[in-house]
C-alpha positions in Angstrom: 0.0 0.0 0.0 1.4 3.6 -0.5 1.4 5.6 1.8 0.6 9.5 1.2 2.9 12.1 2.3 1.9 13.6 5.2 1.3 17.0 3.7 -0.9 15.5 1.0 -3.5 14.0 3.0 -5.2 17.0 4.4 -8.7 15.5 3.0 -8.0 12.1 3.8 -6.1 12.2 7.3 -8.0 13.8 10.2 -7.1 17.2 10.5 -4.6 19.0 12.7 -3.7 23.1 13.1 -1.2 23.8 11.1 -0.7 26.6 8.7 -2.4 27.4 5.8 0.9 27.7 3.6 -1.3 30.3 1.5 -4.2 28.4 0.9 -6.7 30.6 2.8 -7.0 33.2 0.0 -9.5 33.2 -2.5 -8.1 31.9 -5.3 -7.0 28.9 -3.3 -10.5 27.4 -1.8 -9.5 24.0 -2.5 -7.2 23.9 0.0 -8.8 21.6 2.5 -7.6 23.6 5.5 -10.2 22.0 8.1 -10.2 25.1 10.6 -9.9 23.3 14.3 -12.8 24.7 16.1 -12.1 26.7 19.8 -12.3 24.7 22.5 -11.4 28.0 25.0 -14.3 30.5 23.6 -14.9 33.9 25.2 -16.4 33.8 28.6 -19.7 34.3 27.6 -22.8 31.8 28.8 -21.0 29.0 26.7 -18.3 29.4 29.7 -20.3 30.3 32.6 -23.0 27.9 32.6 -22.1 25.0 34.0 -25.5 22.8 35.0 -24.8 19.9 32.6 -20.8 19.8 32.4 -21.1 16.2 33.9 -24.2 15.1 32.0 -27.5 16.3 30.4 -29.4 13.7 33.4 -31.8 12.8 30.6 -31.9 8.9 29.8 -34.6 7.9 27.0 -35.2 4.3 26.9 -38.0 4.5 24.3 -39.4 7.2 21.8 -43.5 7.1 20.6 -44.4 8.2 17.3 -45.8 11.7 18.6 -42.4 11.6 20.8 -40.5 12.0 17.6 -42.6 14.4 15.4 -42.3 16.8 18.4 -38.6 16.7 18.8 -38.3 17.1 14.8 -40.4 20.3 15.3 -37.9 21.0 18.6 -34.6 20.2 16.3 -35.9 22.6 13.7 -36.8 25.2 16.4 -34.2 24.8 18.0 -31.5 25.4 15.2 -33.4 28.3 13.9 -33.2 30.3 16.8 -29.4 29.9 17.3 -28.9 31.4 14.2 -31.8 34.0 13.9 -32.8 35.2 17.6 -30.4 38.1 18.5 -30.4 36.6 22.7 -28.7 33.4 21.0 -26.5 34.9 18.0 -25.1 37.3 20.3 -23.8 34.7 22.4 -25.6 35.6 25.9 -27.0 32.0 26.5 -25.5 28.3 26.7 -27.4 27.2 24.0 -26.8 23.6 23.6 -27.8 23.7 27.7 -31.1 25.7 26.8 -31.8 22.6 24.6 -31.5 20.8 27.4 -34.1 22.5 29.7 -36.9 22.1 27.0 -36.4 18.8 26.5 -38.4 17.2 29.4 -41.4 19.2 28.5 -41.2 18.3 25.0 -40.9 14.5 25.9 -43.6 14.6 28.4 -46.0 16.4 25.7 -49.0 13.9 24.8 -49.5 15.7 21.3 -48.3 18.5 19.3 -50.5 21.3 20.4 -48.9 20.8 23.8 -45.3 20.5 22.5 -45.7 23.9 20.4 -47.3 25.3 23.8 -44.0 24.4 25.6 -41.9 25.6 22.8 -43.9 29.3 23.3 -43.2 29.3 26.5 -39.6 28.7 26.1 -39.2 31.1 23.3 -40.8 33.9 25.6 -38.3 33.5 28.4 -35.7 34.5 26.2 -37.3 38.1 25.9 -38.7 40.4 23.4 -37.2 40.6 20.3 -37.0 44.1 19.9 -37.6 45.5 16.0 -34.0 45.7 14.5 -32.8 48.7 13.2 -30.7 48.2 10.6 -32.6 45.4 9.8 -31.1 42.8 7.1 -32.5 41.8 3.9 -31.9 39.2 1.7 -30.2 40.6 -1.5 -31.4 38.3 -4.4 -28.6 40.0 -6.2 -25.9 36.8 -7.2 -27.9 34.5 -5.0 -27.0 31.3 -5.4 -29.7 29.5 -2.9 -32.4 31.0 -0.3 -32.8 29.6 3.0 -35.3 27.5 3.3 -38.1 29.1 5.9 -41.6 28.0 4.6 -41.8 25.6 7.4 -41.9 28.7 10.3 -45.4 29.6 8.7 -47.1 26.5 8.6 -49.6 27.1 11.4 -51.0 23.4 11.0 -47.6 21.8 12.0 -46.5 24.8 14.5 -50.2 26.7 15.5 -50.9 29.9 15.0 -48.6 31.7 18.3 -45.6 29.9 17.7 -45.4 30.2 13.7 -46.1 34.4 14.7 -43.7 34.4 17.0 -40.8 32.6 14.3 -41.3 34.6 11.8 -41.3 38.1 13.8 -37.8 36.2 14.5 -37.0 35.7 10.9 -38.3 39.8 10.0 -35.9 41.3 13.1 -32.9 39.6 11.9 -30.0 42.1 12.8 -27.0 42.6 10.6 -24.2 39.8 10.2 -24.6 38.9 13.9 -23.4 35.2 14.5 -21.9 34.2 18.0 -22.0 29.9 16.6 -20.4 30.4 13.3 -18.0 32.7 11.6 -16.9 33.2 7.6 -13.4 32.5 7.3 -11.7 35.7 5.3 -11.7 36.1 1.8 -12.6 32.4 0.9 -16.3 32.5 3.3 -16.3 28.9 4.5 -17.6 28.3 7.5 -15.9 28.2 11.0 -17.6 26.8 13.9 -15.5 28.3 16.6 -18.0 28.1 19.8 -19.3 24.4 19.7 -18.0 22.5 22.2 -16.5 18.8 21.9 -17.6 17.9 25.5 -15.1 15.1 25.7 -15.8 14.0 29.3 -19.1 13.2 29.0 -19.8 9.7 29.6 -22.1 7.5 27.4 -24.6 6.6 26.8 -26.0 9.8 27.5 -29.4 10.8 25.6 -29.0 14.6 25.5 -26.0 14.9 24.4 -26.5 12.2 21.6 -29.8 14.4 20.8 -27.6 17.4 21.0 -25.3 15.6 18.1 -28.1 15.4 15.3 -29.7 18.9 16.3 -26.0 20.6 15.7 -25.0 18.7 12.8 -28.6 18.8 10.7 -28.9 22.3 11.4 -24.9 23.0 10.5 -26.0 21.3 6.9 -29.3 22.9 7.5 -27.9 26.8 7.1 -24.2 26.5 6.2 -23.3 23.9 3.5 -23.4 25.2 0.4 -24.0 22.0 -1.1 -27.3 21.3 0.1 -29.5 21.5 -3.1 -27.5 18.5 -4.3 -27.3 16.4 -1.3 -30.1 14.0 -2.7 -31.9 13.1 0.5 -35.4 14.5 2.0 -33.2 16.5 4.7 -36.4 16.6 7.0 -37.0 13.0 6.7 -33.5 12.4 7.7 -33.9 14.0 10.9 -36.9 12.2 12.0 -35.5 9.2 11.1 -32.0 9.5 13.0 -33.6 11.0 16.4 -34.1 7.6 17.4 -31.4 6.0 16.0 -29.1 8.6 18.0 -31.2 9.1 20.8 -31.3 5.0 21.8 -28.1 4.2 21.0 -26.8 2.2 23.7 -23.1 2.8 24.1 -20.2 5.2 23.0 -19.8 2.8 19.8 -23.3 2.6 19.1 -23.2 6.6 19.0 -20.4 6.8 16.9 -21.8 4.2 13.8 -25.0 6.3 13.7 -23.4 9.3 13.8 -21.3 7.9 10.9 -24.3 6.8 9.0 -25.7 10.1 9.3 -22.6 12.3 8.1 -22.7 9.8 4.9 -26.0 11.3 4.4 -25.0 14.1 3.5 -22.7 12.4 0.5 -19.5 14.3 0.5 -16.4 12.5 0.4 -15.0 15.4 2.7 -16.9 13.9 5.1 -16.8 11.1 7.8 -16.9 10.8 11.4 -12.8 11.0 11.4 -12.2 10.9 15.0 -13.9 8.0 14.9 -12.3 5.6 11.8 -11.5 2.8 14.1 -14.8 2.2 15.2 -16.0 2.3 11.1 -16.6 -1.6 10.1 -14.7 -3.2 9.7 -12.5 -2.8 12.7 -9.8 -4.4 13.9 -5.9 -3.1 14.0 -5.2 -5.8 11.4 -5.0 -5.5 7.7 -3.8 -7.5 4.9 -0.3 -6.2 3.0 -1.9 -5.4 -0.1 -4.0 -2.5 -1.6 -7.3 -2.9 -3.1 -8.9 -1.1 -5.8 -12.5 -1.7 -7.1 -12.3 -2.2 -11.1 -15.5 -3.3 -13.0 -17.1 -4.1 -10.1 -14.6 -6.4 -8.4 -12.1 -5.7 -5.5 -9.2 -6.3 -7.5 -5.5 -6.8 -6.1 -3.5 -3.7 -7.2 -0.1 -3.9 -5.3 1.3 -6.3 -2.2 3.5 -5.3 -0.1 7.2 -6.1 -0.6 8.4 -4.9 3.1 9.3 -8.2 4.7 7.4 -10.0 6.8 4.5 -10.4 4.1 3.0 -13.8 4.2 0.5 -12.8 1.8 -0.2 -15.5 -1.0 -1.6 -12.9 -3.0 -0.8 -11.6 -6.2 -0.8 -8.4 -8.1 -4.3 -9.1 -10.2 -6.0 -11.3 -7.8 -9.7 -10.7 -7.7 -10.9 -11.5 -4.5 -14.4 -12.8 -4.1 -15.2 -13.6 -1.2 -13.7 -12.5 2.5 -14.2 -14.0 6.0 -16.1 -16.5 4.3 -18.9 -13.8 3.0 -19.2 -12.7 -0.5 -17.6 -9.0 -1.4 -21.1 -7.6 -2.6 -23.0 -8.5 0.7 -19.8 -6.8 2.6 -20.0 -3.5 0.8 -23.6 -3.6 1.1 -23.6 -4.2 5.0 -20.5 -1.5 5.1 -21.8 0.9 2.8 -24.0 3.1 5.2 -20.7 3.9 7.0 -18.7 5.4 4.1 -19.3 8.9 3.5 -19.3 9.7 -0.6 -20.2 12.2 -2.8 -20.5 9.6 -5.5 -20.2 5.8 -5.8 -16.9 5.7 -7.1 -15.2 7.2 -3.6 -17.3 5.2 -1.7 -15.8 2.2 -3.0 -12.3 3.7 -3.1 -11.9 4.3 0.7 -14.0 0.6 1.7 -11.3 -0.8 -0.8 -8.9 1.0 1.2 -10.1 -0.4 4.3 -12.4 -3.8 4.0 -9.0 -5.9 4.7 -8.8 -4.8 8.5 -10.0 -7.0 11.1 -8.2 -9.1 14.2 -4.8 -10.1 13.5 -4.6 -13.9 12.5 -5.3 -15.6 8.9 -8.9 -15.1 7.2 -10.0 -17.0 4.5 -10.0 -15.6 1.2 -11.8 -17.1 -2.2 -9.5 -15.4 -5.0 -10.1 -15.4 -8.9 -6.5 -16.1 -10.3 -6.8 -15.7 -13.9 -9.5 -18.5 -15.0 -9.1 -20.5 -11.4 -10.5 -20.2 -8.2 -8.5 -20.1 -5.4 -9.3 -20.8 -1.2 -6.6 -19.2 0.8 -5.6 -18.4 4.5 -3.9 -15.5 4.6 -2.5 -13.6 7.6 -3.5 -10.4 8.8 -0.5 -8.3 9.9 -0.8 -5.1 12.5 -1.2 -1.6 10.7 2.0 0.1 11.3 2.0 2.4 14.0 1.9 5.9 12.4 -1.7 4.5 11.1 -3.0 4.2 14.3 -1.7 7.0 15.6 -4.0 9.0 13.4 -6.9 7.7 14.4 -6.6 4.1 12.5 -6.5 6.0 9.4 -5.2 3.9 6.1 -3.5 5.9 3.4 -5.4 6.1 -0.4 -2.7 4.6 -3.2 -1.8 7.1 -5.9 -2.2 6.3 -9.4 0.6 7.9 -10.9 4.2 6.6 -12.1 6.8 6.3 -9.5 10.2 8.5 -9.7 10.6 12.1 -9.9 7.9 14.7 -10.5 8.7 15.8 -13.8 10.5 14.0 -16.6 10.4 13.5 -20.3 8.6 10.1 -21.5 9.7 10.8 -24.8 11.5 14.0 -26.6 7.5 14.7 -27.5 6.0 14.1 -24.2 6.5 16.0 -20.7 5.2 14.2 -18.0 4.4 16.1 -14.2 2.4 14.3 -11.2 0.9 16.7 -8.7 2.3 14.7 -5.6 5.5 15.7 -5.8 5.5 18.8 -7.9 6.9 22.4 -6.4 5.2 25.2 -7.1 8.6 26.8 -6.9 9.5 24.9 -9.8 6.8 25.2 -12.1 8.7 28.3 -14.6 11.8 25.0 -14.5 8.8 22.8 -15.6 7.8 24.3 -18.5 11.5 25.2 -19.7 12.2 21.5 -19.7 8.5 20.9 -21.5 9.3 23.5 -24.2 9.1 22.5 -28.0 7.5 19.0 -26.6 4.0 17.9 -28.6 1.9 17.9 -25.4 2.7 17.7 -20.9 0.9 14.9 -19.1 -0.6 16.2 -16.0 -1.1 13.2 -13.2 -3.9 14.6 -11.0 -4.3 10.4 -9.9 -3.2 12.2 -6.5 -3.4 14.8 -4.1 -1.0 17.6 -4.7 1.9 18.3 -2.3 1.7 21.8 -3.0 -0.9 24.5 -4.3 -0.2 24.6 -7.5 -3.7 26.2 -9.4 -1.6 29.8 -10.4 2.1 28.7 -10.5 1.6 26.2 -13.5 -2.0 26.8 -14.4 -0.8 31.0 -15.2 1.8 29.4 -17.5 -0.3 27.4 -19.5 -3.1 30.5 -20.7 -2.2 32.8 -22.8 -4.7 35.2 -22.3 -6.7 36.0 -18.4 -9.2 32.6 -18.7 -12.2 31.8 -16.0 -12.1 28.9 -14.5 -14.3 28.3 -11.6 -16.2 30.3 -9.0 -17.5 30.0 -5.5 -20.6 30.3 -3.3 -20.6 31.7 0.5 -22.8 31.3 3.0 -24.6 34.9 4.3 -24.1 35.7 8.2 -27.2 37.6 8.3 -29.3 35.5 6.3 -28.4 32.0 7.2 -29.2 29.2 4.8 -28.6 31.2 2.0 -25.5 31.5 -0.7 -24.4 34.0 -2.5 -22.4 33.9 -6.2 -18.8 35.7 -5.7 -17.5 36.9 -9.2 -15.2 33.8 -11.3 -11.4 33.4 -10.4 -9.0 33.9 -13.0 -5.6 32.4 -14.4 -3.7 35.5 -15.4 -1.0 34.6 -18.6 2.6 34.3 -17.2 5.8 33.5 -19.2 7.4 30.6 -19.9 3.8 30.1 -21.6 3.6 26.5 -22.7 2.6 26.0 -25.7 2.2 22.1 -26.3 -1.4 20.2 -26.1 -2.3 19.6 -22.2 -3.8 16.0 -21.1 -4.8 15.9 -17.0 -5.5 12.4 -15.8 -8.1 11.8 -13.2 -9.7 9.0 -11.2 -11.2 8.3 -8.0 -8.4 9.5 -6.2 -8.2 13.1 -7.5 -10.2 14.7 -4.4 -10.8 18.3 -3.6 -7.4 20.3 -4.0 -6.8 18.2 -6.7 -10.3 18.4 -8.7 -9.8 22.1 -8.3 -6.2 22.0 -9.8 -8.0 19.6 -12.4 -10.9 22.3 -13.2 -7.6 25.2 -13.7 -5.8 23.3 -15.7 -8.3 22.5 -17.7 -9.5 25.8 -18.7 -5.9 25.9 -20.9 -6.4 26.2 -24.6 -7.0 22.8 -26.1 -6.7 21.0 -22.7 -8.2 17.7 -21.8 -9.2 15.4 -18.8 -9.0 12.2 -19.6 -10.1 8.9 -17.3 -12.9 8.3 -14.5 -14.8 9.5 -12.0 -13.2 12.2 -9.8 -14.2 11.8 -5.5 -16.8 15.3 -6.0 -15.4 16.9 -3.3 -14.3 20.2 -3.8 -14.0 23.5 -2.0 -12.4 24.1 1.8 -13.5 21.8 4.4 -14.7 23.0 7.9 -14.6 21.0 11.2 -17.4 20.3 13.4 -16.7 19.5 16.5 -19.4 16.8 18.0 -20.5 15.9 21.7 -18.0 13.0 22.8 -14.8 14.6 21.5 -16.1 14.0 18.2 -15.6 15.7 15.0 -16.2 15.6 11.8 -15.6 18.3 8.4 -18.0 19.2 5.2 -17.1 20.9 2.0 -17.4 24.7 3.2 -17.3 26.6 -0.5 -19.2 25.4 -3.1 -17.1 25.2 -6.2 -18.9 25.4 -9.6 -17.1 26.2 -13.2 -17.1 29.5 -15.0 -20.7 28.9 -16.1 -21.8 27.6 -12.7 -22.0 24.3 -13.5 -21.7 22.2 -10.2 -18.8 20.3 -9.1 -20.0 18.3 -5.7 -20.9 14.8 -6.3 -20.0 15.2 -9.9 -16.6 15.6 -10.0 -14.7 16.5 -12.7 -16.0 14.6 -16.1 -13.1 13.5 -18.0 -13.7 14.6 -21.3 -12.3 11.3 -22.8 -13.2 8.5 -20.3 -10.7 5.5 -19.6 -11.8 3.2 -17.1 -8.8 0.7 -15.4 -9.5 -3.2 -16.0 -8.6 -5.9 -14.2 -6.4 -7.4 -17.7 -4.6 -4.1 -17.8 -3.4 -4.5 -13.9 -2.6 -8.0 -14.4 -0.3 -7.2 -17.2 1.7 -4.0 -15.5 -0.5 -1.2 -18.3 -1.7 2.0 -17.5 -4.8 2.5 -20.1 -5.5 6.2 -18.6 -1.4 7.1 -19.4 -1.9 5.1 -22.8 -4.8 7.1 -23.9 -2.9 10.4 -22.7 0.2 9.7 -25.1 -2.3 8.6 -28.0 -4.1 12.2 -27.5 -1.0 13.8 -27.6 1.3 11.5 -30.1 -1.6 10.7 -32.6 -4.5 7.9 -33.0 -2.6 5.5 -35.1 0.6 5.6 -32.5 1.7 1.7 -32.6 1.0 0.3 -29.1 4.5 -1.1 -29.1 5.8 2.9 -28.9 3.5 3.6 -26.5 4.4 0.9 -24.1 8.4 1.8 -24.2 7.5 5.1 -23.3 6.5 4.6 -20.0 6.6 0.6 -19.3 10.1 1.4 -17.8 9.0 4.2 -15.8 6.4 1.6 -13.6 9.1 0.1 -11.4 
């Protein structure tokens, strides 16, 4: 398995401060800088309010029908007023504790008249809300989304004095005032600076685990830009996770449903990634090899030459069935667990991880070729670096081994992302000059920002090439359109035909380097399905020491075509095979030299170009 550079794995590895290294402006909102939310906020009521530091005392063995439809109305309450009642924005109540002082009134209600009646009187003992003055408005100018607010009227699901009493809420909305969330500068993706990880609480511990869903669903609620596309009935998720939070039985128990929630939202930025040991299947085991999924099948991509390997298995392999259980029923059982923004990552990162389990041999059924195969092969530990980051497993690359640039052929320039220097990018094109076409390996994640350094040098004139959405402080839930980012020409200006290569493992920083690059004269993606996960990601910190990121920015091209869950569409698509890996080819590279050297380019000249550069 290979493992990623540590500074390349900012959207795979869980998160840690460090510094932006230049990514937080806004030309650079792919950076996945995951901002680390306070855990030492101002001493406001977050800090002095201290009644449920050692426990919410609320245990909920069971949950009734009517039980649930009046906390959905409480989680949507509940989340509205954090973000639009000027006692809660401006940070003069423990809010997360407030949820906890409504809750036995809302549990105890026998129907939804008397729920809304506790809600009123809740929402009254927080005061008047005086009329605002400025008051904000929503500017429909380059809006990208509204928030979504019809519910606060609907005086059959809330009656007539609590619906009034929202919506006087909504209309005295003050002016950019948010004490929960801030936009980060320049790029506008969320940071959620006052939420507290509440690491000491023990579990199982109802509230808290109700406090989990209400701050995620209403984090995705107002601040993900990405919500039009998410594909799931947002409101039906809630009701369906409040039980499958609230009765969860134990600290594991909390942490799979909290994962199977997160993958609701389908973003491959996502994932409960404090939590990747607990996500099936666990164990601190794994088998030496790496896995990739190719037409359908988990396929046998690379073993692991570092002695001791006792692995039988071969580069090729097709393994069909694991433990004893078919691969298909696995993914299926596992599936719920791996946050995605498409198919295609999914099965990437359970690739990455379905060999773990309890050290000791499993038995394997393995497709060799046209024979079938029973093996015992040894699980071996996960070397200690893994484990030290939270059981996290590195994604392999997909590009050629060696240096970062070189010359396949006198025609051909060849550069892969994970090793390129931005530094270096004027040296790159020197080298490239008078060659047919440069090969860009995007197969990756880059190990520096490299969207202006090369992508300025390959324009010749100031070209578009994507643009952002932002979320609005004082209209929550709704984005705004900021104006396209542009490559402006530099010199050396390469002048050859430009081929990116994609796949599953081109993720965020690297789709967004894809989308520059692409907007060259000419240029062309060629391959599969990129992850469709772009944009910075933003932490949220969850009850239990608990966190988790989203993509922050939406990033769309020029024209605002989307990017999230789409990824970027190679314009020529090459899908990998399992013949091709069992006979050491590349068919993405292949078609890349046949774009650039021709259609009727014998295969034989192909192969020499790059066979050599494999090992």
């Amino acid at each position: 398995m290979v493992a990623l550079p540590a500074v390349a794995i900012a959207q795979l590895s869980p998160p840690r401060p460090s510094p932006s290294g230049g990514h937080d402006i806004p030309q650079a909102a792919a950076a996945d800088g995951a901002e680390t939310a306070g855990r030492n906020p101002p001493k406001l009521a977050i800090a002095t309010d201290h009644r449920f530091d050692n426990g919410s005392g609320i245990a909920i063995h069971g949950l009734d029908g009517t039980q649930i439809e009046n906390l959905v109305t409480l989680g949507k309450v509940w989340g509205f007023l954090k973000y639009y009642d000027p006692t809660v924005t401006s940070g003069r109540l423990q809010w997360d504790y407030a949820l906890f002082r409504v809750l036995p009134a809302i549990l105890r209600a026998p129907d939804r008249a008397s729920a809304n009646a506790a809600l009123v009187k809740w929402i009254d003992a927080l005061g008047p809300v005086p009329r605002c003055s400025p008051c904000a408005h929503l500017d429909p100018h380059d809006l990208q989304s509204s928030p979504d607010l019809d519910w606060i009227a609907d005086a059959r699901l809330l009656g007539e004095t609590l619906s009034r009493k929202l919506q006087w809420i909504r209309d005295q909305r003050q002016v950019g005032t948010q004490f929960y969330v801030t936009l980060a500068p320049k790029v506008g993706y969320p940071v959620f600076g006052h939420e507290p990880s509440y690491d000491h609480i023990p579990f199982p511990d109802s509230g808290f685990q109700l406090l989990a869903l209400f701050r995620y669903w209403n984090i995705i609620e107002y601040w993900y830009p990405d919500r039009d596309v998410i594909g799931e009935d947002w409101d039906k998720v809630l009701a369906t996770f409040i039980p499958r939070l609230v009765l969860a039985r134990d600290s594991t128990g909390y942490q799979l449903q909290a994962m199977a929630l997160i993958a609701r939202v389908h973003d491959t930025h996502a994932s409960l990634r404090s939590s990747l040991d607990t996500r099936p299947p666990a164990g601190h085991c794994h088998l030496p090899v790496s896995l990739r999924f190719v037409q359908q099948q988990a396929v046998v991509t690379a073993v692991d030459g570092a002695p001791p390997n006792p692995s039988a298995l071969q580069t090729g392999d097709v393994i069909t069935k694991l433990g004893g259980r078919p691969i298909p029923a696995l993914v299926r059982e596992w599936a719920p667990y791996y946050a995605g923004s498409n198919e295609a990552a999914r099965l990437r990162d359970i690739a990455t991880y379905m060999t773990r389990g309890p050290c000791g041999e499993v038995g394997l059924a393995v497709r060799r070729d046209d024979h079938a195969l029973s093996l015992e092969v040894a699980r071996v530990p996960l070397p200690k670096d893994h484990l030290a980051m939270g059981d996290y497993l590195p994604i392999a690359f997909h590009d050629l081994p060696g240096p970062a640039f070189r010359l396949l052929s006198p025609e051909v320039a060849y550069l892969k992302l994970s090793s390129a220097s931005a530094r270096q990018a004027g040296d790159y094109v020197r080298q490239a000059a008078g060659t047919a076409g440069m090969i860009i390996d995007a197969r990756n994640y880059p190990s520096e920002f490299m969207v202006f350094a090369l992508g300025s040098l390959l324009v010749d004139r100031p070209t578009p090439f994507a643009r952002f959405t932002a979320g609005d402080l004082s209209n929550p839930g709704a984005f705004h359109w900021a104006p396209p980012l542009v490559l402006e020409p530099k010199a050396p200006h390469y002048r050859g035909k430009v081929v990116i290569l994609v796949d599953e493992v081109t993720q965020s920083q690297a789709e967004y380097t894809a989308m520059a690059f692409r907007a060259a004269p000419g240029a062309l993606v060629v391959g599969s399905t990129t992850a469709g996960a772009d944009g910075n990601a933003s932490r949220v910190e969850l009850p239990g020491g608990l966190f988790t990121i989203i993509s922050g920015v939406g990033v769309f091209y020029p024209d605002r075509r989307p990017t999230q869950r789409v990824g970027i569409v190679p314009d020529v698509v090459v899908e990998p095979t399992i013949a091709a890996i069992r006979a050491g080819r590349d068919p993405v590279l292949e078609e890349a030299l046949r774009l650039i050297l021709g259609p009727k380019t014998p295969i034989s000249r192909i192969e020499e170009m790059y066979r050599g550069q494999l090992h």
